[in-house]
C-alpha positions in Angstrom: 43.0 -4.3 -49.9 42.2 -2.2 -52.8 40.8 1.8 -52.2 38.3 1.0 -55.4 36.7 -2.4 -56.8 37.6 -3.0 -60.5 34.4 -1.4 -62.6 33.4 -3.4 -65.3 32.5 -0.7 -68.4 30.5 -2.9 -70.4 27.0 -2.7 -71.5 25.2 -6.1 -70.6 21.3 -7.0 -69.8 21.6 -6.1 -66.1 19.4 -8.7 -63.6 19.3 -6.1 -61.0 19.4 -2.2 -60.6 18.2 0.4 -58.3 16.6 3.7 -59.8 16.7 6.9 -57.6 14.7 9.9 -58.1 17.1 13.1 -57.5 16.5 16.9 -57.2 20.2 17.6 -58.6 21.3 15.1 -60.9 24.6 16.7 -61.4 25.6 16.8 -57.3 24.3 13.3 -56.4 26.5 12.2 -59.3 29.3 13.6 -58.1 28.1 12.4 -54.2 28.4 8.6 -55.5 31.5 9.2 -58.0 32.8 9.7 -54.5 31.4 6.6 -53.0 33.0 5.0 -55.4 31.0 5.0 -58.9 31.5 5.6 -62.0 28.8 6.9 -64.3 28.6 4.7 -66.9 26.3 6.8 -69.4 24.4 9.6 -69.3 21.2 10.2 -71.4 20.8 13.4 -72.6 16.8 15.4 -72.3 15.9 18.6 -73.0 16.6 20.3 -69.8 19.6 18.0 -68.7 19.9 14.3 -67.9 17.1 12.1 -67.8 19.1 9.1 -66.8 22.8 8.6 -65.5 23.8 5.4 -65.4 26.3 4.6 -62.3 28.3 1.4 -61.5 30.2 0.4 -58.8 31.3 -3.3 -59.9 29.4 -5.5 -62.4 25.9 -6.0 -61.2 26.1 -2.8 -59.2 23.9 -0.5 -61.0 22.4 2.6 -60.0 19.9 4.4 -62.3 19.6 8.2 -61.3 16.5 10.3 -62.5 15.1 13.4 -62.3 12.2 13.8 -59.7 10.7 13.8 -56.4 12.7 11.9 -53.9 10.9 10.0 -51.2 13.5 10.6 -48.3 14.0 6.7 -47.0 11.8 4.9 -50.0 14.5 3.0 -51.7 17.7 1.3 -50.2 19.9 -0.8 -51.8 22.6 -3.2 -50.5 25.8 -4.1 -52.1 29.2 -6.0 -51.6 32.0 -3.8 -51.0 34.2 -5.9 -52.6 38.0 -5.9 -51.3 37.0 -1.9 -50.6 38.3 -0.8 -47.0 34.9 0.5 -45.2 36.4 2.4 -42.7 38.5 4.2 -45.2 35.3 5.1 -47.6 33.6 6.0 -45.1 36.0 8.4 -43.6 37.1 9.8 -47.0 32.7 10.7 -47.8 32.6 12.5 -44.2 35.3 14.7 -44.7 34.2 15.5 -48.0 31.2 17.0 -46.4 28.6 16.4 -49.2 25.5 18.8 -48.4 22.6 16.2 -47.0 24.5 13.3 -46.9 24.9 10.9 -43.8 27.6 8.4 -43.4 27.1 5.6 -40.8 29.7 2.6 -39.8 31.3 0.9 -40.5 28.9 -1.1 -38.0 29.2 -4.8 -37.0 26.0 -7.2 -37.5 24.7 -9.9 -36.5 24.8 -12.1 -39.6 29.0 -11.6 -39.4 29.4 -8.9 -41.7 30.2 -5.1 -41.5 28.5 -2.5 -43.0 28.8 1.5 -44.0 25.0 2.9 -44.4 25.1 6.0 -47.0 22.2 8.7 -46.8 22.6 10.3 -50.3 21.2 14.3 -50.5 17.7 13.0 -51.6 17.2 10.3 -48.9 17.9 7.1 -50.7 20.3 4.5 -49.2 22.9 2.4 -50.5 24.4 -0.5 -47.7 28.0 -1.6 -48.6 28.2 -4.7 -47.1 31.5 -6.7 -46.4 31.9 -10.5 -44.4 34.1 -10.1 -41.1 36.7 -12.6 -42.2 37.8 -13.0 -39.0 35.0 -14.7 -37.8 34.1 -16.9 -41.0 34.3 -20.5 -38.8 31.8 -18.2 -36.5 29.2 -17.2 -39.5 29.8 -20.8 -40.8 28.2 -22.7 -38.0 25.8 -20.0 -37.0 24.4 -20.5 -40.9 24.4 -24.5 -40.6 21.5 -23.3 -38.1 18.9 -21.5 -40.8 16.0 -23.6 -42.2 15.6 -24.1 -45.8 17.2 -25.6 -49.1 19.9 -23.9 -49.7 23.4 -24.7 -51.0 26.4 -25.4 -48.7 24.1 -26.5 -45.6 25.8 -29.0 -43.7 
């Protein structure tokens, strides 16, 4: 398994992205180059930043702004890819980033594991994996849900 999920570095019309209002543009930047982003682009203001622009992998956007953060309003989930949890997650807690929680990796019960981030300003990012152990598991227990959905059997 790979430490860090290729990053694709072009500009496209993104279908989804998170935007996070920050105290400290500057540390949580450096908090989720950490995690694992890259920021992309940074739009310059008057008095710093207005927007930086982080990716993880493609479709993995997070917009960081200046403002004030709502501890706990936003959270955002992700794949981690071919990322080793357990190893991010033990690499962001010794790093000791001021106000940040790291929790997991933790089992669920829809058959994946997941690492729960608390950046400085209270916002959440979920990097989510499938337990490939158990995929003949998670296959039958999804032949189970209601719906119309592709691949039920």
């Amino acid at each position: 398994m790979s430490e860090h999920p290729a990053i694709d570095r072009t500009i496209y019309p993104m279908p989804m992205f998170a935007t996070f209002q920050v105290r400290d543009i500057a540390a949580t930047t450096a908090f989720y180059e950490a995690a694992g982003f890259v920021a992309l682009a940074t739009i310059p203001g008057d008095d710093g930043p207005v927007v930086v622009h982080l990716r993880r992998m493609k479709y993995q956007d997070l917009l960081l702004v200046p403002g004030d953060p709502v501890p706990g309003g936003t959270t955002v989930s992700f794949s981690a890819g071919d990322q080793n949890l357990a190893t991010l997650a033990t690499t962001l807690r010794e790093r000791a980033f001021p106000g940040v929680t790291v929790t997991g990796p933790t089992d669920t019960a829809w058959y994946t594991s997941d690492v729960t981030i608390t950046d400085p300003d209270g916002n959440r990012v979920i990097l989510t994996a499938p337990r490939l152990a158990e995929l003949d598991h998670a296959k039958e227990w999804a032949a189970t849900f209601e719906g119309d959905w592709v691949g039920k059997q």
